[in-house]
N, C-alpha and C positions, 0 to 999 in steps of 0.2 A: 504494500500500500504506500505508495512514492506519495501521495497528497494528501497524507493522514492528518498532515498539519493544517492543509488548507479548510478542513472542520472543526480546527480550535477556534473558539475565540473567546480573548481575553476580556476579560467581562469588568476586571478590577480595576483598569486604566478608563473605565467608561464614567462619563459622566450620568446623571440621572438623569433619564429621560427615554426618550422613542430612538433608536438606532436601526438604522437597514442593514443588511444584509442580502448579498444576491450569489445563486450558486446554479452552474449549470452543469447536467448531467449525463452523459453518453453511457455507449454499452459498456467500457470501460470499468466506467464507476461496479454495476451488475456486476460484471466476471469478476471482481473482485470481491463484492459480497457472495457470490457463487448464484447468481439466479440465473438462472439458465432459458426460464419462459417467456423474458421481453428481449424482445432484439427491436435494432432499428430506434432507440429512446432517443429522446432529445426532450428532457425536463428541464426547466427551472425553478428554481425555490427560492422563493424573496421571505424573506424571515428580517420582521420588528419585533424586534429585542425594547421592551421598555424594563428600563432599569426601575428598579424602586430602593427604598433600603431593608434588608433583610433577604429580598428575593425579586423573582424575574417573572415578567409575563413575556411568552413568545406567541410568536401567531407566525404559526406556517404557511405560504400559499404556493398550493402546486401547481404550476402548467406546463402543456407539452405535449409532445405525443408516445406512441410507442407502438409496434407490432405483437399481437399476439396469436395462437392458433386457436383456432373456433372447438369447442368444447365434444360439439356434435359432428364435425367433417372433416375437423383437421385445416380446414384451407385460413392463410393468414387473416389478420382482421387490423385495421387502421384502427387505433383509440386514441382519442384525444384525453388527457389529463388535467383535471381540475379539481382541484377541492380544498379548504381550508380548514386547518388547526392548530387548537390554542393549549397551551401548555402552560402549567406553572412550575416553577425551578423557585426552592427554599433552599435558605441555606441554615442550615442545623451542625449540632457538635454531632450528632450519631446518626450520620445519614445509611448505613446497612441498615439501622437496627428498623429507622420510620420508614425505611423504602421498601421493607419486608414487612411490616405492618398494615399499609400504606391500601388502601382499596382501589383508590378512584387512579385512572391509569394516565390521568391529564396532570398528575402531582408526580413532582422528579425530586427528592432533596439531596444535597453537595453538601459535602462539607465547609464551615465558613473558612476553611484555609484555603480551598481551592481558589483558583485566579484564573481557570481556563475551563468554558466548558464546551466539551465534545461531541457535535452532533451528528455527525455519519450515519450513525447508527438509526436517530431517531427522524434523517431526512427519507432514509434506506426504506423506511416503515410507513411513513407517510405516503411515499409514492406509491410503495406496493399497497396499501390503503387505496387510494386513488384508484386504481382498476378494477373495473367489475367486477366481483365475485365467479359470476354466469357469465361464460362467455361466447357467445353464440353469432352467426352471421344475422343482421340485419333482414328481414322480411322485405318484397318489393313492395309496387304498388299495389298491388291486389291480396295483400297480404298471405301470398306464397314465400316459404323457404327459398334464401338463394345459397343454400349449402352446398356441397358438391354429391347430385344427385346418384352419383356411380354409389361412394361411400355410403350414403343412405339408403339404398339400395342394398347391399353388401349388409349392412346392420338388419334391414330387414331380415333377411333371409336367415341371420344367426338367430337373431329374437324367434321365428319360428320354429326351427328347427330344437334351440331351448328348451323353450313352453312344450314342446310336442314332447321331450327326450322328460321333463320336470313331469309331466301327468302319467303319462306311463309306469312311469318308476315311485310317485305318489302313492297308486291304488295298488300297485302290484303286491305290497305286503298286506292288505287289507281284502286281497280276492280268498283267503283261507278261512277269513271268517264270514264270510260270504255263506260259505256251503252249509254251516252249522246252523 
């Protein structure tokens, strides 16, 4: 990770107030967190950092796009990237101990010694947040599937063939008590 630095930032030299932040992201970033299912990213992340005393509000905003494969056909799929989150960073003398306590997953706490805090991790999260859950090709106008018809097809044929092998094999131990 050659730009592990470039997700520091030093929080202690800031003054109080609203601070930007802007961070742009390619497949790079990915292959080095190991993700292997978006190809083709181009994310940015503008993160305001308002300083307070004691602790931080952040507010993530994601944009961009990225490729991914349709969930039902396989065939790639254009997504566009957007979404916003807000984060608070305390600073505490026992930040293990409140961070394993800790319920609500918008609450981060640091130790007050700290002077840098590292977000990679938590930009890494937010994007893959930003993507569908469900990832499926778009329906057209007539709201027909535009999947690739061969593979749905091919799936057809398995799903039958399934169900037909699962009912067979269902009743088969139950034809003994049939006779009695």
């Amino acid at each position: 990770m050659a730009n592990r630095r470039e997700f520091d930032i030093a929080f202690v030299g800031l003054k109080p107030g609203v601070h930007e932040f802007n961070f742009d992201l390619d497949d790079k970033f990915f292959a080095e967190k190991g993700n292997t299912d978006l190809s083709h990213t181009q994310a940015h992340i503008k993160l305001l950092l308002d300083k307070k005393s004691g602790f931080m509000l952040l507010k993530f905003e994601v944009g961009g796009s990225t490729e991914v494969n349709c969930d039902r056909c396989g065939n790639p799929l254009h997504l566009d990237l957007w979404d916003e989150f807000n984060m608070v960073v305390k600073m505490v003398d026992n930040p293990e101990e409140m961070n394993d306590q800790e319920e609500d997953p918008d609450i981060l706490y640091i130790s007050r010694t700290e002077s840098h805090l590292h977000i990679s991790d938590l930009v890494y999260e937010f994007v893959l947040l930003s993507v569908p859950m469900q990832r499926m090709c778009a329906p057209d106008e007539q709201g027909n599937a535009t999947c690739n018809q061969e593979v749905l097809q091919k799936l057809k044929e398995m799903e039958e063939r399934t169900s037909e092998n699962n009912a067979n094999s269902l009743w088969k131990g139950l034809d003994k008590f049939k006779e009695n």
